[in-house]
C-alpha positions as CSV (number, residue, x, y, z in Angstrom):
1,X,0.0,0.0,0.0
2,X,1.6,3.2,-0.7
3,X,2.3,5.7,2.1
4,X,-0.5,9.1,1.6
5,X,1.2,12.2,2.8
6,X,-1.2,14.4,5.2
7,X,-3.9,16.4,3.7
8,X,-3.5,18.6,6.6
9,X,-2.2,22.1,6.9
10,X,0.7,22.7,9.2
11,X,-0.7,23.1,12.5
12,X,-1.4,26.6,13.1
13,X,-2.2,27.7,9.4
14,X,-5.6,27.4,7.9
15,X,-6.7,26.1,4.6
16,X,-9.1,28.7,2.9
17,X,-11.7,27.0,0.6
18,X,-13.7,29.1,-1.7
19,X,-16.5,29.4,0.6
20,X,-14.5,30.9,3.7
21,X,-12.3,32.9,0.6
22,X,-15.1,34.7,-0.6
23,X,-16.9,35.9,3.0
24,X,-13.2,36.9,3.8
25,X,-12.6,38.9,0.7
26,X,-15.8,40.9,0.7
27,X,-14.5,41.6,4.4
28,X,-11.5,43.0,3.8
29,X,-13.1,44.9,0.1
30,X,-14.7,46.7,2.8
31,X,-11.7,47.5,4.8
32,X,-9.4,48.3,2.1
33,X,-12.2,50.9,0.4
34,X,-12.3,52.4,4.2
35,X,-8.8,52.7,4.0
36,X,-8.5,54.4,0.9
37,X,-10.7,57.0,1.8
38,X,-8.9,58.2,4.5
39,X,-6.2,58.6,1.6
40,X,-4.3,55.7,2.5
41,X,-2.1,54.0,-0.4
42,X,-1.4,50.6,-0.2
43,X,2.3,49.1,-0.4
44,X,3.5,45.7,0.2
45,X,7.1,43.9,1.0
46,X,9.2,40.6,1.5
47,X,8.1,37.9,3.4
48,X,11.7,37.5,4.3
49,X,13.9,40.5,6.1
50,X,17.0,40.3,8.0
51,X,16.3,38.7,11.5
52,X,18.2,41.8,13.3
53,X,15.4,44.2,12.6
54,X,12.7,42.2,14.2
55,X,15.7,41.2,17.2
56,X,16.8,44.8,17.6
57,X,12.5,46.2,17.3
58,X,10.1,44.2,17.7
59,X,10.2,42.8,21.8
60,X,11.9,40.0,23.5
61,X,8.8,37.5,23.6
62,X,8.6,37.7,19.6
63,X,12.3,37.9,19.0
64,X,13.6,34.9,21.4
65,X,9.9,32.8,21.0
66,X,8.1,33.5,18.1
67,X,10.5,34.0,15.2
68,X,10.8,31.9,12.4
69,X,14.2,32.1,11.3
70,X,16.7,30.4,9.0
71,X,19.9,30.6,7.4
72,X,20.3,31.3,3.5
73,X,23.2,29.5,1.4
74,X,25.5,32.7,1.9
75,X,25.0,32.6,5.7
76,X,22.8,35.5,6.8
77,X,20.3,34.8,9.1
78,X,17.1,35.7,7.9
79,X,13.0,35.4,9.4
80,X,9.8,34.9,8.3
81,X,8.3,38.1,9.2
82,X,6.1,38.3,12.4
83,X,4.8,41.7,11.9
84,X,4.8,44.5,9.2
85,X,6.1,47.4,11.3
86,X,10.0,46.9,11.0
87,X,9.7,46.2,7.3
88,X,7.9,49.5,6.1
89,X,10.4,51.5,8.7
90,X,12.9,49.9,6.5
91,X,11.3,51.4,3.5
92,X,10.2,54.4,4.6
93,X,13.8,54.7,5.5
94,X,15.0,53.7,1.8
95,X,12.9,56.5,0.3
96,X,12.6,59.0,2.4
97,X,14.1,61.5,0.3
98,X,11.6,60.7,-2.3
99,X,8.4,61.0,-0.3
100,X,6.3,63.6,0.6
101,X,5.4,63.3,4.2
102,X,3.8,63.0,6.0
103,X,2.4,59.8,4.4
104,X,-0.4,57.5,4.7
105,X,0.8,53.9,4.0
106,X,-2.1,50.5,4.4
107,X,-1.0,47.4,3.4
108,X,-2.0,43.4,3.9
109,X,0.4,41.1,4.8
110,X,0.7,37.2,5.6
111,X,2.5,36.9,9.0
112,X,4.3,33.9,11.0
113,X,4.7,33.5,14.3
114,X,5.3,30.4,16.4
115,X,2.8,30.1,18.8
116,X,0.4,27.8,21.0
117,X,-2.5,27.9,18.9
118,X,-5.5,28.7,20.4
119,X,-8.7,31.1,19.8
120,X,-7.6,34.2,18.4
121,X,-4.4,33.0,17.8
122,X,-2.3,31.2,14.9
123,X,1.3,30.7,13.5
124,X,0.0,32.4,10.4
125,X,-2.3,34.9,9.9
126,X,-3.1,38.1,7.8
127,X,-3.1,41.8,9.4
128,X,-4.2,44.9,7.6
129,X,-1.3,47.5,9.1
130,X,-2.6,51.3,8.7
131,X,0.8,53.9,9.2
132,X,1.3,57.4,9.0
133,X,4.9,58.5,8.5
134,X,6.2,62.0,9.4
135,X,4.5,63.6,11.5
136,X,4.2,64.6,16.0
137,X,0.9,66.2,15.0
138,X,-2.0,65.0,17.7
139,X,-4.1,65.3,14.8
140,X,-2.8,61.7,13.7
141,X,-3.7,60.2,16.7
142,X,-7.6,61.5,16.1
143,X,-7.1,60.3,12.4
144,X,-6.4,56.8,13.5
145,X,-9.2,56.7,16.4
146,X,-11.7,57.8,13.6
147,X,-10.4,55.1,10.9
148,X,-11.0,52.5,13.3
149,X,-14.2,53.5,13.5
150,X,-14.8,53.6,9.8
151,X,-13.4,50.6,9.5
152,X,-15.4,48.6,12.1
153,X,-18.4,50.3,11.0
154,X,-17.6,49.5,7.2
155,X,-17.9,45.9,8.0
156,X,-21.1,46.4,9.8
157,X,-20.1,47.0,13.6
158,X,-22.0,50.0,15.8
159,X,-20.0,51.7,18.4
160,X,-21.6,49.5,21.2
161,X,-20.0,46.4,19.6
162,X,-16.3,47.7,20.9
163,X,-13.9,50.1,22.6
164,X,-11.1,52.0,22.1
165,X,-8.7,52.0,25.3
166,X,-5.5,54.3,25.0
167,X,-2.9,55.1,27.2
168,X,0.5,57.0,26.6
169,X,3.5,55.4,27.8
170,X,5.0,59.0,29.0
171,X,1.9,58.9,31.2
172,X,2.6,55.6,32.8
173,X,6.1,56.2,33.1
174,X,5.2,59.1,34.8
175,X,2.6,57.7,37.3
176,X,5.0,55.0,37.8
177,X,8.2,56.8,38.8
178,X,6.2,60.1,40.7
179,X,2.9,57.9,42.5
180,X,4.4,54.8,42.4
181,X,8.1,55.3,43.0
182,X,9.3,52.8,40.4
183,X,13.3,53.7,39.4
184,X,13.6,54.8,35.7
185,X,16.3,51.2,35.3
186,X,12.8,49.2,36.2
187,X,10.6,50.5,34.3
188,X,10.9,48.5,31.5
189,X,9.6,45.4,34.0
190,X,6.6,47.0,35.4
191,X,5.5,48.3,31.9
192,X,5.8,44.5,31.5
193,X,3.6,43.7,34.6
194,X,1.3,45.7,33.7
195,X,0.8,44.8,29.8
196,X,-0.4,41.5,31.8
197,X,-2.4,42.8,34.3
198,X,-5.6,41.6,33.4
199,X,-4.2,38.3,32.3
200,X,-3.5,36.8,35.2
201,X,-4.8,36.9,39.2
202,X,-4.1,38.9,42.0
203,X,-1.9,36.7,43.4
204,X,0.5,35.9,40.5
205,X,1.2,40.0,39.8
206,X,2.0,40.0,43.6
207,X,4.6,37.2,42.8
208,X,5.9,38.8,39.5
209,X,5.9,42.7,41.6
210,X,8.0,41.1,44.3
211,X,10.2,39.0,41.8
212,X,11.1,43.0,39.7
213,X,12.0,44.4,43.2
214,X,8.2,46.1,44.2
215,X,7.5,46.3,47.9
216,X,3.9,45.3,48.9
217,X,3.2,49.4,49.5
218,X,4.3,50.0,45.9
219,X,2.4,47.1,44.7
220,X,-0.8,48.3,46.3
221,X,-0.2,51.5,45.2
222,X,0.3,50.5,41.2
223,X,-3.0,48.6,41.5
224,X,-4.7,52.2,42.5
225,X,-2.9,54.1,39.8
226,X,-3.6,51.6,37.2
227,X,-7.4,51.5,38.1
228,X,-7.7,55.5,38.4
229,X,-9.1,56.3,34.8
230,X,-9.4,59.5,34.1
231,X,-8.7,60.9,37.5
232,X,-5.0,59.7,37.3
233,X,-4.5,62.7,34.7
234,X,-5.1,65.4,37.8
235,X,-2.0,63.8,39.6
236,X,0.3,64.0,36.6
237,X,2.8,67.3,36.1
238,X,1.5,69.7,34.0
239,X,4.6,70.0,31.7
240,X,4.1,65.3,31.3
241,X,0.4,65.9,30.4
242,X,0.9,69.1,28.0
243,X,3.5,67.2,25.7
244,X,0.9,64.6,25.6
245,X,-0.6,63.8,22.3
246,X,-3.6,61.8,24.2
247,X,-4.1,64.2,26.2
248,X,-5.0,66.4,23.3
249,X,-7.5,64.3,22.3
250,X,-8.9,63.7,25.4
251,X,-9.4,67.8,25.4
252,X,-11.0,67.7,21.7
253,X,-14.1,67.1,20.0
254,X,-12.8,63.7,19.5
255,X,-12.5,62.5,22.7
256,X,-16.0,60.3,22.1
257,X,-13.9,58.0,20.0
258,X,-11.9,57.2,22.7
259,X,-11.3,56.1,26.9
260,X,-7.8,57.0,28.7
261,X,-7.0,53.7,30.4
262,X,-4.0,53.4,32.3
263,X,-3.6,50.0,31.8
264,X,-2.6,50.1,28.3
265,X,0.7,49.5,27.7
266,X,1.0,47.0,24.9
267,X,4.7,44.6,24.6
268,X,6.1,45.8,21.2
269,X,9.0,47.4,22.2
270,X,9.1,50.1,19.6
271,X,6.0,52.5,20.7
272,X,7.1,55.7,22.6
273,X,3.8,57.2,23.5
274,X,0.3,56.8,22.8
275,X,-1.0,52.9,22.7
276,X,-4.4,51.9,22.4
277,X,-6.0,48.4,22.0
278,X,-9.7,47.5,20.8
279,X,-11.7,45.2,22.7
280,X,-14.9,43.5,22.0
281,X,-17.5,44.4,24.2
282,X,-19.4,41.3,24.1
283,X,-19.0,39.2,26.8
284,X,-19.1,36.2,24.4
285,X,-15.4,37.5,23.3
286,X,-14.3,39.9,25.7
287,X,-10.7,40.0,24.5
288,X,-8.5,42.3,22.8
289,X,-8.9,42.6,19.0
290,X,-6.2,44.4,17.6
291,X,-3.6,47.4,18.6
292,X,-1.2,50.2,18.1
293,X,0.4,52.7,19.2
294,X,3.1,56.1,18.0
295,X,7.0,55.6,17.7
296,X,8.9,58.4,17.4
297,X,12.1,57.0,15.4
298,X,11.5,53.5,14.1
299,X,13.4,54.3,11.3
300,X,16.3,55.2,13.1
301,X,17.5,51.5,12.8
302,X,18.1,53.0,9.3
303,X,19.1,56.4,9.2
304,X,20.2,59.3,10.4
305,X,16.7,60.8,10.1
306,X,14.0,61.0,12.6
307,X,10.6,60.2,11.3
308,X,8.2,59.9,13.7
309,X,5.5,57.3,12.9
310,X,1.9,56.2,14.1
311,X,-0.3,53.6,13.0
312,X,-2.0,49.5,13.8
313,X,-2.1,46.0,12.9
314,X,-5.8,44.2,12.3
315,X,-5.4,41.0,12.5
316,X,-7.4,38.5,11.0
317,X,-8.3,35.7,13.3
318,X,-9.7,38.4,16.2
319,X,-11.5,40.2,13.4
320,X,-13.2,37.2,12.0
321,X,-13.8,35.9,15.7
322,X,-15.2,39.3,16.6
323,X,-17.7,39.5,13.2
324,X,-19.1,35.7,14.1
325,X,-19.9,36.9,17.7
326,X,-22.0,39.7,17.0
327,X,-23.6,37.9,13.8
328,X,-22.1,40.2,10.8
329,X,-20.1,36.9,9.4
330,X,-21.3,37.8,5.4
331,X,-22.6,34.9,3.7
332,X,-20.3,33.1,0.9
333,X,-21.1,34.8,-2.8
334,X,-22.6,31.8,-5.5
335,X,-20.2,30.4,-8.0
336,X,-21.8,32.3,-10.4
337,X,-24.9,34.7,-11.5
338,X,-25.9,32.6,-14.7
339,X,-25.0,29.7,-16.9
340,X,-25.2,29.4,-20.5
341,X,-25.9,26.3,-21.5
342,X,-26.2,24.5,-24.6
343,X,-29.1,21.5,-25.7
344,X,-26.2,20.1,-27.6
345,X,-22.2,20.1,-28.0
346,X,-22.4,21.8,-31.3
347,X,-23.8,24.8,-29.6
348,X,-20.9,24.9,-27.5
349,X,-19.3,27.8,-29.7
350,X,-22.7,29.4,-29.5
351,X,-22.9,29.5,-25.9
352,X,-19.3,30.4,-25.2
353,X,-20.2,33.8,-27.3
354,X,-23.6,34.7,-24.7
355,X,-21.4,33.8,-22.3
356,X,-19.0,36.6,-23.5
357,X,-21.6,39.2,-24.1
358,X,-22.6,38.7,-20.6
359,X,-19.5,39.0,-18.9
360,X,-19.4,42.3,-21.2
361,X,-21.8,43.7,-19.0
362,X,-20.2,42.6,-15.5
363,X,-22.0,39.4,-14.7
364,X,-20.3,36.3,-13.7
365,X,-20.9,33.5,-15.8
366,X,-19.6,29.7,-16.9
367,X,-20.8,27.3,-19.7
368,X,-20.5,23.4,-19.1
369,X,-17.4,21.9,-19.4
370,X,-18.5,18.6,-20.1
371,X,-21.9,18.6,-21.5
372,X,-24.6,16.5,-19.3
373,X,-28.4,16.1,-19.9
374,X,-30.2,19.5,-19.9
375,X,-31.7,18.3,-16.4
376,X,-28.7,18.0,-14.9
377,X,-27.1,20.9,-16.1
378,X,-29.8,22.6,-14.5
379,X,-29.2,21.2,-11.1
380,X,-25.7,22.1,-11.0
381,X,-26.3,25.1,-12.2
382,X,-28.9,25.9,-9.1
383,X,-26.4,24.0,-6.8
384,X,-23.7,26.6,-8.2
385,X,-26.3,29.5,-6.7
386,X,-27.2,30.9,-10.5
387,X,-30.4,33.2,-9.8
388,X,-30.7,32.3,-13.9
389,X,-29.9,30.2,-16.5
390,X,-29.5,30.8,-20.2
391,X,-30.4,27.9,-22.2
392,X,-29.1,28.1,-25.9
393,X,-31.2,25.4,-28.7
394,X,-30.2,24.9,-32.4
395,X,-33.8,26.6,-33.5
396,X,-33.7,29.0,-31.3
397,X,-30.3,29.8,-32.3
398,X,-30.9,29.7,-36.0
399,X,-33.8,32.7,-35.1
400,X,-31.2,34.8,-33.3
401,X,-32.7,34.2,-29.7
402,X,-31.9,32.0,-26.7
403,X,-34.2,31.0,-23.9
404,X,-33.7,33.0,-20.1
405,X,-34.2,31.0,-17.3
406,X,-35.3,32.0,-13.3
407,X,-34.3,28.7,-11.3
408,X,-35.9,30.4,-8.7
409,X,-39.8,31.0,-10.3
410,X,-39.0,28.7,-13.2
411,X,-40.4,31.2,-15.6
412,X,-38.5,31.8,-18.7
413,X,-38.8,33.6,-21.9
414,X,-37.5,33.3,-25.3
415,X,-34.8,36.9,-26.1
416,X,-33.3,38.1,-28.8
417,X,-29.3,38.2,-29.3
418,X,-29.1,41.6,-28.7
419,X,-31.3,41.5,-25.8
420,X,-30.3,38.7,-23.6
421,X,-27.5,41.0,-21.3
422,X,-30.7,43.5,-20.4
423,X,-33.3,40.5,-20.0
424,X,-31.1,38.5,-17.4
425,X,-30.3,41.8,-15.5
426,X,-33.6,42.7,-15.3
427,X,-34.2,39.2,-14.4
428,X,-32.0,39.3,-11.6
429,X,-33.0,42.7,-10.1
């Protein structure tokens, strides 16, 4: 007996048949039609970079746990990539002399990381990454709380269905070193403890506070300043909250789009400022959905120029989870709108021409491939979700008509030539 290789997928990737393909691209149509008008162009890049920039950028845990790496033929060490950010750094580096900041950059990309699959998360997965490059402006930081906005509403969310939650990491640091009395050579750690704070129990962060050097007092005391909200801003210096971009916002006409949580810290080790995250609000999935945050030189692995940056990464396992929760999963598109088919294989030329004509005038359309009994063409026609068919016969043909077909009413009427393209439109509203 011969020895079958699996049929399945390495575990933690996913298999996409055309079913799951089409509800996923009219999701991301909408996304990407969001993005654009905002003014966002989109860009791509390698699937392959130099391991350093995701070593040197992109935090410990996906650096020493999560990277895919390997070595080429001429010995340089090189990784799957498990996130967008470091790459378009790299190329907003390349050309900055050529681009007319600031910039608004969007792009999709298919990213590996190894991790413990589990809901919501997967070695490989897609993320739509939204930047802007080259600008301090606050204004950015309103731009990106409205697109996600836009872009959840484009898919059919309301604004009770999530949350934005931002934080700026001056802010904390602040809080931290003046309430909490945390030395500036541990921050680092407690930004840590807190990006899993509400991961773990009471109990745990007590063990993790004591193991960074945290007395009990101190402890207690982060605990209050991490669950202060808004009031935490009135214990802040003045000259920490006016070089505050979030703080800004909070002080707009856009601070609806947002709430200032001091808990939001996010592990990337490349953001500088303001963070946010996106939860769902449904209790059903009451998890983080996707994240960002502002860096003020992630170029600077690059060049001599500073070019400050802001922007997020959707992914798509959190975003699909997050649709099928509050029921706005779209339902797979048919194969087709109508088939042409022909009563006998002589007519096969015939119908290949309707067939063209109608895809003239943006329909979707197929003809048999291997000719069956007009019954059964019918059936796999209505099991291929055609609203019509077009059924082509030699007299018919030699008149200059064909027959149109509703396989839902199972009306039909004989067309002219010239007239089919309008009569199955009409037909199909």
């Amino acid at each position: 007996m011969p020895e079958y290789l699996s049929t399945a997928p390495y575990r933690g990737t996913r298999d996409f048949l055309p079913a799951e393909m089409s509800v996923r691209t009219q999701v991301f149509d909408h996304l990407y039609d969001a993005l654009e008008q905002f003014g966002y162009q989109r860009y791509d890049g390698p699937i392959l970079e130099s391991a350093e920039i995701y070593e040197r950028k992109s935090g410990q845990e996906i650096a020493d746990q999560q990277l895919y790496t390997l070595t080429d033929r001429g010995g340089r060490r090189l990784a799957l990539r498990p996130e967008m950010t470091p790459s378009v750094a790299r190329m907003i580096a390349g050309n900055a002399g050529s681009l007319n900041f600031p910039v608004r950059w969007y792009s999709h990309p298919n990213c590996h990381r190894y991790e413990r699959p589990q809901r919501g998360r997967v070695r490989e997965h897609w993320q739509i990454n939204a930047d802007i490059f080259g600008s301090d402006s606050a204004n950015c930081e309103i731009e990106m709380f409205e697109l996600i906005h836009t872009l959840l509403g484009s898919v059919g969310a309301t604004e009770d269905m999530f949350l934005v939650r931002a934080n700026d990491r001056n802010l904390l640091g602040s809080a931290l070193t003046d309430l909490v009395g945390v030395p500036a050579e541990q921050l680092n750690q407690v930004f840590s403890l807190v990006d899993r704070w509400e991961k773990y129990d009471r109990d745990k962060l007590g063990e993790q506070a004591a193991e960074i050097g945290l007395s009990d007092k101190q402890f207690e005391k982060l605990g209050d300043v991490l669950g202060a909200g808004t009031a935490l801003l009135d214990e802040l210096p003045a000259p920490v909250k006016e070089a505050s971009n979030l703080v800004k916002v909070l002080d707009s006409d856009a601070a609806g789009l947002v709430r200032f949580d001091p808990m939001i810290v996010r592990g990337l080790a490349y953001y500088t400022s303001t963070v946010f995250e996106v939860f769902d609000t449904s209790p059903e999935n009451n998890r983080a959905l996707f994240g960002g945050g502002r860096y003020s030189d992630l170029a600077g692995m690059f060049t001599s120029q500073q070019i400050p940056g802001i922007g997020f990464g959707m992914g798509d396992v959190t975003l699909m989870d997050f649709l099928g929760t509050h029921g706005l999963t779209p339902k797979p598109r048919s194969e087709v709108d109508v088939v042409v088919i022909p009563v006998v294989e002589e007519l096969a030329g015939a119908a290949r021409k309707v067939a063209t004509e109608l895809r003239g005038a943006r329909l979707r359309v197929s003809t048999p491939l291997e000719l069956r009994k007009l019954g059964k063409e019918l059936s796999r026609a209505d099991r291929a979700g055609a609203r019509a068919v077009v059924i082509v016969g030699q007299e018919d043909w030699d008149a200059g008509n064909v027959t149109v077909r509703s396989l839902a009413s199972r009306e039909q009427q004989t067309v002219a030539l010239d007239g089919v393209a309008a009569a199955v439109q009409a037909l199909l509203g």
